[in-house]
C-alpha positions as CSV (number, residue, x, y, z in Angstrom):
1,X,-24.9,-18.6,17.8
2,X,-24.8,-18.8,14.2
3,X,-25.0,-15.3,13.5
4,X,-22.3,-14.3,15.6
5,X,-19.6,-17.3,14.1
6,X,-21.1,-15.7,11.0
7,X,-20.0,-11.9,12.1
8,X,-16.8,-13.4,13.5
9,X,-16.0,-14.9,10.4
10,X,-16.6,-12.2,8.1
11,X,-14.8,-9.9,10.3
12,X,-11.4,-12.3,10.3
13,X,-11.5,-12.9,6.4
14,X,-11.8,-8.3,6.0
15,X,-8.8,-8.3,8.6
16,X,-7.1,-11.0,6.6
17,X,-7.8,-9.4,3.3
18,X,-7.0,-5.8,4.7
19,X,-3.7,-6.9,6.2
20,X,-2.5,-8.6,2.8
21,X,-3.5,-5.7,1.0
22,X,-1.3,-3.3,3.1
23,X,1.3,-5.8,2.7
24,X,1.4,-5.6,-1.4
25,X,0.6,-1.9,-1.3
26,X,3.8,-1.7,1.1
27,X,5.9,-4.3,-1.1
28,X,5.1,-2.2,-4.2
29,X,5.9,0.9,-3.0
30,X,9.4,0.2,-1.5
31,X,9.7,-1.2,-5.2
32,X,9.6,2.2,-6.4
33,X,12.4,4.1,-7.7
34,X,13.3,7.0,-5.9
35,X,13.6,11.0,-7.2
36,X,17.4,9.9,-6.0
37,X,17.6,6.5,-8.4
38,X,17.1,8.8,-11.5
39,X,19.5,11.5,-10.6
40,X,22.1,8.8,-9.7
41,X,21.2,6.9,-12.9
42,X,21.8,10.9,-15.2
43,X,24.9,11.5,-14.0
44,X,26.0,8.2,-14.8
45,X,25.1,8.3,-18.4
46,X,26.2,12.2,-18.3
47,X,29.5,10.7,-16.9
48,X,29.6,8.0,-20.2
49,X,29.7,10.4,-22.6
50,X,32.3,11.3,-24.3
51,X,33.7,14.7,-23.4
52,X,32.7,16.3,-27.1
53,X,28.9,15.0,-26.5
54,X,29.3,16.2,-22.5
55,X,30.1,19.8,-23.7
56,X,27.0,20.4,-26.0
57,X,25.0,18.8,-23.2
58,X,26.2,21.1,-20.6
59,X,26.3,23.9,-22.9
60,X,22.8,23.9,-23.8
61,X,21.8,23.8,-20.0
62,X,23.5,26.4,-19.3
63,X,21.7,29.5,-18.9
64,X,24.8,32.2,-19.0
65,X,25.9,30.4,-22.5
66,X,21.8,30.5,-23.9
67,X,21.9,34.5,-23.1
68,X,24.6,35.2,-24.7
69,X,24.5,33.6,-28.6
């Protein structure tokens, strides 16, 4: 009888400790910014540039204007 309230026991505190885990895994990874967050966030500070900064910037990524200097 004492063996198995032992088992028992043990059993409930890894489901108790397995379930909270998934819970902060879970929490932490919907904390997480997304591939989306930082695209959102560089056009943003693409869009606060001034335009003389925003040309040099868009003129160095550009392939056409790299191939032809």
């Amino acid at each position: 009888m004492i063996a198995m309230s032992f088992i028992t026991s043990f059993f409930t505190f890894m489901a108790v400790v397995s379930g909270g885990t998934l819970l902060v895994l879970v929490y932490l990874d919907n904390r997480k910014s997304r591939i989306d967050d930082g695209i959102a966030q560089f056009r943003r500070h693409i869009d606060a540039l001034s335009p003389e900064a925003r040309r040099s910037s868009v003129h160095h990524n550009n392939s056409d204007d790299r191939w032809s200097r």
